[in-house]
C-alpha positions in Angstrom: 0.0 0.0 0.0 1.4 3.6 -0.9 1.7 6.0 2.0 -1.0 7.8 3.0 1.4 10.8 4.2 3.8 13.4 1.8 6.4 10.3 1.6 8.5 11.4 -1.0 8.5 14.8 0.6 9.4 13.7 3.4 12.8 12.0 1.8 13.5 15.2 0.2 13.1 17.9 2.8 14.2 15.9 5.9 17.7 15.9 4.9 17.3 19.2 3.7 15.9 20.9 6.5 18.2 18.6 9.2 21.2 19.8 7.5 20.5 22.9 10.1 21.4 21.0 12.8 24.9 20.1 12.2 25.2 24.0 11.4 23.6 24.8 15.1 25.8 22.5 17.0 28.8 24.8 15.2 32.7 24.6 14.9 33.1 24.0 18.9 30.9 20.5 19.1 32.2 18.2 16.1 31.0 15.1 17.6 27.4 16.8 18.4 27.6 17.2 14.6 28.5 13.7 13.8 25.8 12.5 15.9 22.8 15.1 14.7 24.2 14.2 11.2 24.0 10.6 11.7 19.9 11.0 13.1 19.2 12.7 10.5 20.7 10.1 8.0 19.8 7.3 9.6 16.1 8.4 10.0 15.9 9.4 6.2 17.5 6.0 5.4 14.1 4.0 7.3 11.6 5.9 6.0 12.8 5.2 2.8 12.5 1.8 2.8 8.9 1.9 3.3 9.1 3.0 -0.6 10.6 -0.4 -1.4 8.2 -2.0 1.3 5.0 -0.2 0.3 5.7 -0.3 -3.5 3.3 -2.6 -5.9 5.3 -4.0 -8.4 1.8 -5.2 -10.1 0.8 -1.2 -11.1 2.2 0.2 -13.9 2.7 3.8 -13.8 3.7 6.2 -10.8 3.2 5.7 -7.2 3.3 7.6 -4.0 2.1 11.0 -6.7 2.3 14.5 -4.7 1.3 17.2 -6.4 0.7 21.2 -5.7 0.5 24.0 -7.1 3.9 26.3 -7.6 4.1 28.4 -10.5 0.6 29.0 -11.8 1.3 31.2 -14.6 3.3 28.8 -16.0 1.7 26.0 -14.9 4.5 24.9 -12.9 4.2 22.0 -10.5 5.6 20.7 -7.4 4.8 17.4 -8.9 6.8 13.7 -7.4 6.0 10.2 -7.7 8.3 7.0 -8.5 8.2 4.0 -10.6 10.5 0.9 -10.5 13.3 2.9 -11.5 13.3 5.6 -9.0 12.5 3.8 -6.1 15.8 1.6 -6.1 17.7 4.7 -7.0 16.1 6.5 -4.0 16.8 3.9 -1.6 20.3 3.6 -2.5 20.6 7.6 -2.0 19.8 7.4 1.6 21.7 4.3 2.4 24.7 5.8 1.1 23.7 9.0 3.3 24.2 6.7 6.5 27.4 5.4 5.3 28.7 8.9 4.0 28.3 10.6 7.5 30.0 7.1 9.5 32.7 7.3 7.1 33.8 10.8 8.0 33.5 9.9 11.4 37.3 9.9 12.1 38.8 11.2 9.0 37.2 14.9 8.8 38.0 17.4 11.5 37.9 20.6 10.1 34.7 22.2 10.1 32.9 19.0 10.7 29.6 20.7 11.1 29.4 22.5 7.3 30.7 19.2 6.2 27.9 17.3 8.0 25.5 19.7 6.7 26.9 19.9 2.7 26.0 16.3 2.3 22.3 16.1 4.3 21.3 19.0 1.9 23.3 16.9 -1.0 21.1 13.8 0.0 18.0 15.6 0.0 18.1 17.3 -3.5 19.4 13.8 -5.2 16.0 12.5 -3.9 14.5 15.4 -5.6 16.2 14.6 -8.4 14.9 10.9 -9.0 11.2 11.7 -7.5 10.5 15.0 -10.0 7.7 14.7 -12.0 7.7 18.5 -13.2 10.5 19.7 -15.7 11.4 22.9 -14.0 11.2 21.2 -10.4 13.6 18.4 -11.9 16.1 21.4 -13.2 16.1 23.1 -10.0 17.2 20.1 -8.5 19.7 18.9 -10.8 21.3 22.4 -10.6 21.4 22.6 -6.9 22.4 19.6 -5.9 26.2 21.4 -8.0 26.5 23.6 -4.9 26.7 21.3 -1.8 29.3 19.1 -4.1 31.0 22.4 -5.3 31.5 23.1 -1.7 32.5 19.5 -0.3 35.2 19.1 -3.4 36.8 22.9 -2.8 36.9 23.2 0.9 37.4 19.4 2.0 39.5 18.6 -1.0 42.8 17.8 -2.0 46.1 20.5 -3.1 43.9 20.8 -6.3 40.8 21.2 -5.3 40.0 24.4 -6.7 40.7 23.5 -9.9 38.8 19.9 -9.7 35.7 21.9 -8.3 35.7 24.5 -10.8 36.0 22.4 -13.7 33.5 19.9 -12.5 30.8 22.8 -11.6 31.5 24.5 -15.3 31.0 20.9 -16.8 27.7 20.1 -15.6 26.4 23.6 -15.5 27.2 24.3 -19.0 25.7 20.8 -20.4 22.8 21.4 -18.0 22.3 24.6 -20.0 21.1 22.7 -23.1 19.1 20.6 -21.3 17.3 23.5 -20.1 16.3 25.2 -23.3 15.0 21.7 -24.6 12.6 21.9 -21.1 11.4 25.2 -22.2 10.6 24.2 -25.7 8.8 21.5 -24.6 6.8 23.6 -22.8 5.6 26.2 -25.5 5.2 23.0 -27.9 2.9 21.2 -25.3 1.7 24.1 -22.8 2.6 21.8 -19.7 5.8 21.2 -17.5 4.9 17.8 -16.6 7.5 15.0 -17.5 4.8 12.2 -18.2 2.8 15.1 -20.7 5.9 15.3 -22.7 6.1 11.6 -23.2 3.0 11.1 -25.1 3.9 14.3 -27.0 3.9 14.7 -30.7 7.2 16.1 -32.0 8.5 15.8 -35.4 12.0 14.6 -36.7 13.9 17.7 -36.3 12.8 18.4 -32.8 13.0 15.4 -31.6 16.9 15.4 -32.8 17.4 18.6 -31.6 16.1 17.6 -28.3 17.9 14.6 -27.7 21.4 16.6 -28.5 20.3 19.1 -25.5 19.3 15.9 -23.2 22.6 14.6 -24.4 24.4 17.4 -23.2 23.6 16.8 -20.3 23.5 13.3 -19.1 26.8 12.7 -21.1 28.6 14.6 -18.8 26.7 13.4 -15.7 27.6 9.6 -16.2 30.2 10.9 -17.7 30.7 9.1 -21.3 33.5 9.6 -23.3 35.0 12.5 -24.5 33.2 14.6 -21.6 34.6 12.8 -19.3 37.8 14.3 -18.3 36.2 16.4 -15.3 35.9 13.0 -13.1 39.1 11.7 -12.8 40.2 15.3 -11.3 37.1 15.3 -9.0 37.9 12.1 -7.5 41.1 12.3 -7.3 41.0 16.1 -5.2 38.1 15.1 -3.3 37.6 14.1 0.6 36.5 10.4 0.4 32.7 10.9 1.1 32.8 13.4 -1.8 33.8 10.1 -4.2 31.6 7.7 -2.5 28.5 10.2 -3.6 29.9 11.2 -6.8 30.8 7.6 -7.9 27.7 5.9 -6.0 24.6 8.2 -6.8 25.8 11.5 -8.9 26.8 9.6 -11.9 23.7 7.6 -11.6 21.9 10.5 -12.4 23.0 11.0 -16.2 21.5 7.1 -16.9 18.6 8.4 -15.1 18.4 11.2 -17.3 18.5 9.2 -20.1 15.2 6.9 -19.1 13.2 9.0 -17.8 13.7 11.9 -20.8 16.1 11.0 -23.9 13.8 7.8 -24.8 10.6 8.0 -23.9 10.2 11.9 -25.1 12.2 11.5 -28.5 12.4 7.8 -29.5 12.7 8.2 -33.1 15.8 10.3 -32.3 17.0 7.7 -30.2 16.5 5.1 -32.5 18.2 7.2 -35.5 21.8 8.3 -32.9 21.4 4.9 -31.5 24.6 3.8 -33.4 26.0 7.0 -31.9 25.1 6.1 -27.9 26.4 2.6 -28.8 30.0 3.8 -30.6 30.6 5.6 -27.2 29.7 3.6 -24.8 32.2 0.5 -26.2 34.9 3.4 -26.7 34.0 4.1 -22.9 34.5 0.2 -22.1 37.1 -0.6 -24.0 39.3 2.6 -24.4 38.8 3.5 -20.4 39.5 0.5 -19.4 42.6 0.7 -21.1 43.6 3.9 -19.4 42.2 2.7 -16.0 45.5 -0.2 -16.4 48.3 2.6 -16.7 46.8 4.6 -13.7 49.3 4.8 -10.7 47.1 6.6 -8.4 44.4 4.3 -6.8 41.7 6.6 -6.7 42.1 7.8 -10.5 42.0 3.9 -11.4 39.1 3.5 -9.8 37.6 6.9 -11.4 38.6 6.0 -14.7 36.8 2.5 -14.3 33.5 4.1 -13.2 34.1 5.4 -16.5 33.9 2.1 -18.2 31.4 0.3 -16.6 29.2 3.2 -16.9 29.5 2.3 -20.6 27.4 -0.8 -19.5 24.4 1.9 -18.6 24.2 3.7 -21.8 25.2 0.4 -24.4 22.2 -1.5 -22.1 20.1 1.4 -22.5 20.6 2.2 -26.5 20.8 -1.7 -28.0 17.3 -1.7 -27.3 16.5 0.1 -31.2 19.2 -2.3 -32.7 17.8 -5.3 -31.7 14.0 -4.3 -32.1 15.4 -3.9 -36.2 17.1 -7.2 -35.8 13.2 -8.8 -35.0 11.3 -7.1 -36.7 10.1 -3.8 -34.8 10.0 -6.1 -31.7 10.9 -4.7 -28.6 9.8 -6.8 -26.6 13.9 -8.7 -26.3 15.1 -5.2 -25.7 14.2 -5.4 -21.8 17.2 -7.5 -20.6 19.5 -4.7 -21.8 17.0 -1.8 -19.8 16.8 -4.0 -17.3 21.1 -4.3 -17.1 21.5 -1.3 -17.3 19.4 -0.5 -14.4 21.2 -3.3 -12.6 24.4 -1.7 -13.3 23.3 1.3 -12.1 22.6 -0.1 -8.6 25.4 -2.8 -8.3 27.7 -0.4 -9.5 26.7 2.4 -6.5 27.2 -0.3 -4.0 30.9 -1.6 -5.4 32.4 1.9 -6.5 31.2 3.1 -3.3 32.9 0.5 -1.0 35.8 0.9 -3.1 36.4 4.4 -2.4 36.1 3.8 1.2 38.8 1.4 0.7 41.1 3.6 -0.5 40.2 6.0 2.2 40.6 3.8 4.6 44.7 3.3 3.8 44.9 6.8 2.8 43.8 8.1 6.3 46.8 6.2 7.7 49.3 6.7 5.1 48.0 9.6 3.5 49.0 8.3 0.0 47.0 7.2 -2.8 49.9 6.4 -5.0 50.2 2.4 -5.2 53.9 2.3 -5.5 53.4 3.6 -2.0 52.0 0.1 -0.7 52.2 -3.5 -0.8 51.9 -6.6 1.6 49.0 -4.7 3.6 47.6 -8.3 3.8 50.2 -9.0 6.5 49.6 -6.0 8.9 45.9 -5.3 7.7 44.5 -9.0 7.0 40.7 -8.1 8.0 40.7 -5.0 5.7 42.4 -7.1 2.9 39.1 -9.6 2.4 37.3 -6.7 2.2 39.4 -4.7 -0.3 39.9 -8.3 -2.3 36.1 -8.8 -2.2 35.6 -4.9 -3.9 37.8 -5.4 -6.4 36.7 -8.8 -7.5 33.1 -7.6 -8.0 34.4 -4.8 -9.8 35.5 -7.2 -12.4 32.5 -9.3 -12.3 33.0 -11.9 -10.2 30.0 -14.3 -10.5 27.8 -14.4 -7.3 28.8 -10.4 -6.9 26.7 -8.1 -8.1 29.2 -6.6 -10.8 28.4 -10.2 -12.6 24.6 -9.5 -13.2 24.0 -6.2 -14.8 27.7 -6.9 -16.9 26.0 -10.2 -18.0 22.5 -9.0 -18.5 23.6 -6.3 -20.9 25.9 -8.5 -22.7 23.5 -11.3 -23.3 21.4 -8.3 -25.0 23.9 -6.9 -26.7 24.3 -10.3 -29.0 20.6 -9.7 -30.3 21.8 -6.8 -31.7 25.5 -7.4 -33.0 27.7 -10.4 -31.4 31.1 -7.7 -32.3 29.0 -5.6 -29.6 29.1 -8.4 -26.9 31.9 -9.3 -28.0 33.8 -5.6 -27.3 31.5 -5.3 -24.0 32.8 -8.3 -22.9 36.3 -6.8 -22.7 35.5 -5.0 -20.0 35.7 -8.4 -18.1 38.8 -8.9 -19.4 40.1 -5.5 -18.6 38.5 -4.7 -15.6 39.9 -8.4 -13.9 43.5 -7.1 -15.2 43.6 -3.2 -13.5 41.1 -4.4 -10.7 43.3 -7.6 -9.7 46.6 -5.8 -10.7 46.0 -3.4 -8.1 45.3 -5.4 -5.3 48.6 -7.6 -6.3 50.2 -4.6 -6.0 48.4 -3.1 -2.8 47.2 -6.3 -0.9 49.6 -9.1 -1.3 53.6 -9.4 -1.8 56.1 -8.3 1.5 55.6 -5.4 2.9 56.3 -2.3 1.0 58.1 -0.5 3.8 58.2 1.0 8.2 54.9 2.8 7.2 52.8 -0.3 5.9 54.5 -2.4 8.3 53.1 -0.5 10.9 49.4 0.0 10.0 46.6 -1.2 12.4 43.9 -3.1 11.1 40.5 -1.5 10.8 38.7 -0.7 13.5 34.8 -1.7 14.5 33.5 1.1 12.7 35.0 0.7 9.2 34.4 -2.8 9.9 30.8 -2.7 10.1 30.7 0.1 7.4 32.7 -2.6 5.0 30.8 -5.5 6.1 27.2 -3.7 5.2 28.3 -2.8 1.7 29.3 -6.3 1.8 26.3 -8.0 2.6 24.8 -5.6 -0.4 27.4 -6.7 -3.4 26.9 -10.5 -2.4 23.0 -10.4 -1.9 22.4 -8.6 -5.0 24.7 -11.0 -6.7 23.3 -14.6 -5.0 19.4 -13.0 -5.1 18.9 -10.1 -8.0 15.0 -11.3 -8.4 13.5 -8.6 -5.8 15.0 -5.7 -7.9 14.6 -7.2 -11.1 10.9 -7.5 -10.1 10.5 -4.3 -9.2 12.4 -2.3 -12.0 10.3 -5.0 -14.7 7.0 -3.0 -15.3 8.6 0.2 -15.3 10.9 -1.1 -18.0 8.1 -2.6 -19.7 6.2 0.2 -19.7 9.7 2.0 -21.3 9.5 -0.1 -24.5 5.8 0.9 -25.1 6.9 4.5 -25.7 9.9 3.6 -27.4 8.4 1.5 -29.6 6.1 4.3 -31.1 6.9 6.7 -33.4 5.8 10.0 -32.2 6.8 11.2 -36.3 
């Protein structure tokens, strides 16, 4: 049963509003901050999961719809609700929330309370983000949701932070731009800011083209596919460690988002004409990346560089969907696995790039090094955090029974409908991503120890344990078990292919 109460509200402006309290406990009472932060988190994080409880996978269409009046002369909505592909998307938002705030726990001690209070607001407006049913309300949070991340990047960052920050505001602002001016076309062409009006819109050829390159714009960069990708590897890299657990776990998420809920159901036709386009850059993502991922030296930029890549899985799932509906016939009703991959992906890739971070922040707060010359034999002074660490980067090169396995595999089994050369390149990324993934934890994890600095690290402690042990539980369940979020993302990818597979021309 849906809520009877503003649920999806409630996700939103919680966080948002409890982001005061860390502010009000001030510079002098860190740990009061910690604690308020971790409330307000936590809290957030429960109700959520009464979206995944009280969600009916049987109704196609949106649940849990608010809707009141903002903007009336425009006809401009404070308008939410969620389908299968929000909800998971949501829920993995505030559970990284919880694990953001105990993450920092130790490692941030300057201005703990604006930091506390950066990502709560940050949490709130990425809920906004995936529950938006209004075009304007959608923009406003895409756009704000830059400032707390501006902020966490340039203040809590590394020696080249200001750069990073700069260049990944002007990035996503400027490709945001585009996206935009489609939004406001859409609303003299149809006279209506609602999201699910412009899906059953009639737009011609042009338009629809002209469209898509302004969603494009956008959502490219989010993910971020290749050539606009260049922004994340600095962002990472010069960020405090919750600021690439969020970008790498939700913010990227947000451009494949973009990309359902807009790109194909508003302009299929142009989606079905660029698709070789969205598929020639997503396997240069896979393949290319993943080659740069192998020459990387700094453990956070290899990481970055292979969210890259396997984000290639999201669009290529996401886009073979027109090449194998040709391939049948105008049937596509074998185009789900892919959708339903990609959406996989999405979430199995939140939970592993996520834990992986952590990893990495985990040595770097006792070593302060990312640098993987720097380490070696941690296995012997560390062995706890090395199953852990071993575990993360197995996943990450789809290890069967993790959850890197099942999107991966989902998307390639799709992907020989359409062209066996395109499984065949996707499935480099197995290859490639089992070369930098278990090259770096040779490197890192086993062998004698590197030097007097690894030799004297302590293992980790009870709260990175549990931490680790949580995202754990979440890379192995989704990989044993996938069925409950396969269920639920089904109708809503279902109800996908019905507006893709009619022309709007």
């Amino acid at each position: 049963m849906n809520a009877s109460w503003p649920l999806l509200s409630t996700l939103i402006w919680l966080p948002l509003i409890g982001a005061a309290l860390p502010l009000f406990a001030g510079n002098q009472r860190p740990d009061m901050a910690r604690w308020l932060a971790l409330l307000v988190s936590l809290v957030t994080f429960v109700i959520s999961l009464q979206l995944w409880t009280g969600f009916d996978s049987s109704i196609v269409g949106m649940q849990f719809v608010e809707k009141s009046s903002w903007i009336d002369a425009f006809s401009i909505n404070y308008h939410l609700g969620v389908d299968g592909f929000s909800v998971p998307l949501i829920v993995l938002t505030t559970f990284f929330g919880v694990i953001i705030v105990l993450a920092a726990w130790g490692s941030i001690t300057a201005r703990v309370y604006q930091y506390m209070a950066a990502f709560l607001a940050l949490e709130g407006l990425m809920v906004g983000v995936f529950a938006a049913l209004d075009g304007i309300l959608f923009y406003v949070f895409f756009e704000a949701m830059l400032i707390p991340m501006f902020l966490v990047i340039g203040i809590w960052g590394g020696p080249r932070r200001v750069y990073a920050s700069i260049k990944f505001f002007l990035y996503t602002f400027l490709g945001s731009v585009f996206m935009l001016v489609g939004l406001i076309w859409l609303y003299l062409k149809t006279g209506s800011f609602a999201i699910l009006d412009w899906h059953d819109a009639a737009l011609g050829m042009q338009a629809q083209t002209l469209l898509f390159l302004g969603f494009l714009a956008a959502f490219a960069v989010k993910i971020p596919m290749w050539p606009v990708h260049t922004w994340l590897p600095d962002a990472h890299v010069e960020a405090p460690t919750g600021g690439s657990v969020v970008l790498a776990a939700i913010m990227l998420k947000i451009g494949g988002y973009g990309f359902i809920r807009f790109s194909l159901p508003i302009t299929p036709d142009a989606s079905s004409h660029l698709d070789w386009l969205m598929i020639l850059l997503s396997l240069i993502a896979v393949v290319y990346i993943g080659f740069v991922a192998l020459a990387q030296q700094d453990m956070k930029k290899l990481i970055a560089y292979s969210s890259i890549s396997h984000m290639g899985f999201v669009t290529l799932g996401l886009f073979i969907a027109f090449a194998i509906a040709r391939n049948s016939g105008g049937d596509f009703q074998g185009a789900g696995l892919g959708i339903t991959g990609a959406m996989v992906q999405m979430i199995s890739h939140g939970f592993i790039s996520g834990a992986m971070f952590l990893c990495v922040g985990v040595l770097y707060d006792r070593v302060h090094s990312r640098q993987i010359n720097d380490y070696g034999g941690v296995a012997n002074t560390m062995p706890w955090f090395a199953v852990f660490m071993v575990l993360f980067f197995m996943a990450n090169s789809g290890l069967p029974g993790t959850s890197g396995f099942v999107g991966e595999f989902m998307v390639i089994l799709s992907s020989f409908k359409a062209n066996p050369w395109y499984a065949f390149l996707a499935g480099m990324t197995l290859i490639l991503g089992a070369a930098y993934s278990l090259w770096l934890v040779k490197r890192v994890v086993f062998g004698d120890v590197a030097n007097q600095q690894v030799s004297e690290l302590q293992d980790i402690n009870r709260r990175e344990a549990l931490i680790l042990t949580i995202l754990a539980v979440a890379v192995i369940a989704v990989g044993v078990y996938p069925a409950p979020l396969v269920e639920m993302i089904d109708p809503a990818v279902q109800q996908l292919l019905n507006h893709i597979g009619q022309s709007k021309v």
